[in-house]
C-alpha beads as a LAMMPS data file, in Angstrom:
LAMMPS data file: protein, C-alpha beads

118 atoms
117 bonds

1 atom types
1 bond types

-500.0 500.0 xlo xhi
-500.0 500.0 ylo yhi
-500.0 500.0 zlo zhi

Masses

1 110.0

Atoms # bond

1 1 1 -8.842 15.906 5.298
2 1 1 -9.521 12.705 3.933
3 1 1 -10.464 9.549 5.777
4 1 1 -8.762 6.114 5.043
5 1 1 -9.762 2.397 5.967
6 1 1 -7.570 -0.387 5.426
7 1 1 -8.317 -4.078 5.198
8 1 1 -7.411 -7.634 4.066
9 1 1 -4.268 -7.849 6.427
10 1 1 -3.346 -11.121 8.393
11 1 1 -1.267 -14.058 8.575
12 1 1 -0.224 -15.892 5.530
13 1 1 2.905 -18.447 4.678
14 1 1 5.306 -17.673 2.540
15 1 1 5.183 -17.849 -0.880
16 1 1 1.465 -17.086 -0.232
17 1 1 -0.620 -13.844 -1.289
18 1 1 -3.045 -11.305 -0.025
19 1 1 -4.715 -8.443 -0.930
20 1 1 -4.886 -5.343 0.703
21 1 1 -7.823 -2.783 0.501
22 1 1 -7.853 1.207 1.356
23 1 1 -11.056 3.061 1.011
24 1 1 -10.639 6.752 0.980
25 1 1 -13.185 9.384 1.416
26 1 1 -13.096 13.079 -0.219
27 1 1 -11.749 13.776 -3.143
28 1 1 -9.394 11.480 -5.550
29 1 1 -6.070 11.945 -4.539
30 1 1 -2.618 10.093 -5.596
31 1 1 -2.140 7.011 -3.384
32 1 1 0.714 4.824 -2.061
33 1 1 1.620 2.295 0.279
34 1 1 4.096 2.489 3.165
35 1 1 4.912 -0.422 5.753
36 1 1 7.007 -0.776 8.561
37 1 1 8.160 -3.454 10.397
38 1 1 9.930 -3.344 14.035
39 1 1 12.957 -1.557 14.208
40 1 1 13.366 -1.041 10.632
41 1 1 12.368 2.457 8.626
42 1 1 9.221 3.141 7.208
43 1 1 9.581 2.276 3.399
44 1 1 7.258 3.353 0.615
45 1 1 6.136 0.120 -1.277
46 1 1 3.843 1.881 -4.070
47 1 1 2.202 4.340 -5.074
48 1 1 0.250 5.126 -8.173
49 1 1 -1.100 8.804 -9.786
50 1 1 -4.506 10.188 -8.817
51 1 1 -5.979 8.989 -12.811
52 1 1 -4.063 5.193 -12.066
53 1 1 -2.007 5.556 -15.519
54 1 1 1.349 5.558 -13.547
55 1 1 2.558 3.610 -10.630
56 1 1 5.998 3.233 -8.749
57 1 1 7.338 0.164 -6.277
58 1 1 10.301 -0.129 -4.018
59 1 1 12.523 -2.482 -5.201
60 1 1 12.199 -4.784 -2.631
61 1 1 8.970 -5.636 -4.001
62 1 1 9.280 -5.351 -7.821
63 1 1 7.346 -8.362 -9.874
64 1 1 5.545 -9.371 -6.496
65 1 1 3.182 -6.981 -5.555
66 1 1 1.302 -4.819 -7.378
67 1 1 -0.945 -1.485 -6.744
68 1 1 -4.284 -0.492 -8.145
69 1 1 -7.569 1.452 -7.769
70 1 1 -11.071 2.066 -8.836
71 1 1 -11.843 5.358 -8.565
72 1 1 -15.564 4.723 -8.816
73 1 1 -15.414 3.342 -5.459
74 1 1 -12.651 5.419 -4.366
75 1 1 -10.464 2.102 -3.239
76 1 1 -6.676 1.380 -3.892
77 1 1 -5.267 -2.074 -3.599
78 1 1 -1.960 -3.844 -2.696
79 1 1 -2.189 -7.369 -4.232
80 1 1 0.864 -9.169 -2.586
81 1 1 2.276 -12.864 -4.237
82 1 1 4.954 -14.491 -3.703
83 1 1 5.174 -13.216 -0.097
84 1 1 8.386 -13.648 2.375
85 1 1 8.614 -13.569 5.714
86 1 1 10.521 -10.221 5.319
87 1 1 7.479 -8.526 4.018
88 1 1 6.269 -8.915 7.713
89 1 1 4.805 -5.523 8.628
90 1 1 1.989 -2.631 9.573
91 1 1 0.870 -1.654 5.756
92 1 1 -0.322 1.948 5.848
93 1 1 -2.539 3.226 3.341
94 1 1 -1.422 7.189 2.168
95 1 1 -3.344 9.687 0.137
96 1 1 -0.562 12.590 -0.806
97 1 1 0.868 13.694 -4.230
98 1 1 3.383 13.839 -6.876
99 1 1 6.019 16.831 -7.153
100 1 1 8.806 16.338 -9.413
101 1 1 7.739 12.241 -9.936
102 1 1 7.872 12.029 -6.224
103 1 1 5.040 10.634 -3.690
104 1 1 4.412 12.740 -0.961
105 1 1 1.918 11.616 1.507
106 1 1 -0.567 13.966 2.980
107 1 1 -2.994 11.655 5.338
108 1 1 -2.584 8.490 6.821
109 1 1 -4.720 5.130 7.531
110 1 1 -4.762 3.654 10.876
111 1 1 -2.742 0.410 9.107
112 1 1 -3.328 -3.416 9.198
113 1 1 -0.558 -5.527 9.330
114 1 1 0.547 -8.428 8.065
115 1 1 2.606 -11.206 8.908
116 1 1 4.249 -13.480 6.809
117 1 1 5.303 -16.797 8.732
118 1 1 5.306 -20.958 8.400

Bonds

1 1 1 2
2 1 2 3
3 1 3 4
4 1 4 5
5 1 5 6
6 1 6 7
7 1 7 8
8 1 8 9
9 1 9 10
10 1 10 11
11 1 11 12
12 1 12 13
13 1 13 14
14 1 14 15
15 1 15 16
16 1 16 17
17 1 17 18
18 1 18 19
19 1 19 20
20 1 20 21
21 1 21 22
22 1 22 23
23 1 23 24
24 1 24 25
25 1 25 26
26 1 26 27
27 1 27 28
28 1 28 29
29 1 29 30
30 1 30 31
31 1 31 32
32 1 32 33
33 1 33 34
34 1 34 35
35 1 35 36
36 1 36 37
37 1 37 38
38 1 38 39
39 1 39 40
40 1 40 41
41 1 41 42
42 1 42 43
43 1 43 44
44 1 44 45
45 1 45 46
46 1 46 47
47 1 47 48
48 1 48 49
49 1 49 50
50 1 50 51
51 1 51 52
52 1 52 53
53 1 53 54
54 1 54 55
55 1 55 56
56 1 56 57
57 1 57 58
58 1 58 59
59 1 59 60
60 1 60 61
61 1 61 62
62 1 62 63
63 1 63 64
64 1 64 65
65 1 65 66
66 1 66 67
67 1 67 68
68 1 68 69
69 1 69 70
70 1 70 71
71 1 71 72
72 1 72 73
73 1 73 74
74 1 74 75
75 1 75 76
76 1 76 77
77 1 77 78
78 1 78 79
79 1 79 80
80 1 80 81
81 1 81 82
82 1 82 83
83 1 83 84
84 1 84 85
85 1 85 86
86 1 86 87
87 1 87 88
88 1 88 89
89 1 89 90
90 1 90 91
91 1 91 92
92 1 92 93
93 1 93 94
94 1 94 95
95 1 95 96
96 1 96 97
97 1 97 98
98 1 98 99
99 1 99 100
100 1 100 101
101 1 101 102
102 1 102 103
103 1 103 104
104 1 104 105
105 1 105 106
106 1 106 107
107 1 107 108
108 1 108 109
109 1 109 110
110 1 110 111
111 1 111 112
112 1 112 113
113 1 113 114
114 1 114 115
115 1 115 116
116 1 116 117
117 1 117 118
């Protein structure tokens, strides 16, 4: 099973960005995103294909955040701009796969959450 470390989480104001930063172990794998925040369902925020050529969002964060990776050091990213205090959340780093141009995840990170606040 692969192994997943996330970082670059914290406290930032709005309208402010950060960058978030998943190392996985194993194999290469397709990749996504989830957050929750308290009392709310867990939402898928991105996710991008095992090779990097495709990527999805959730609409709540279209044009604001974007996912990446290098699979040369086996690391996805979440770079977050333009952040609001709604995006206030644990961010959970997935490694899963695609069926039918859907993201199932498969193993989870421990999460690092940010908070989005004046």
């Amino acid at each position: 099973q692969v192994q997943l470390v996330e970082s670059g989480g914290g406290l930032v104001q709005p309208g402010g960005s950060l960058r978030l930063s998943c190392v996985a172990s194993g194999s290469i794998y397709a990749m996504g995103w989830y957050r929750q925040a308290p009392g709310k369902q867990r939402e898928l925020v991105a996710s991008i294909t095992s090779g990097g050529r495709s990527t999805n969002y959730a609409d709540s964060v279209k044009g604001r955040f974007t996912i990446s990776r290098d699979n040369a050091k086996n690391t996805v990213y979440l770079q977050m701009n333009s952040l609001k205090p709604e995006d206030t959340a644990v961010y959970s780093c997935t490694a899963g796969e695609y069926y039918s141009n859907f993201y199932y995840p498969r193993s989870w990170g421990q999460g690092t959450q940010v908070t989005v606040s004046s």
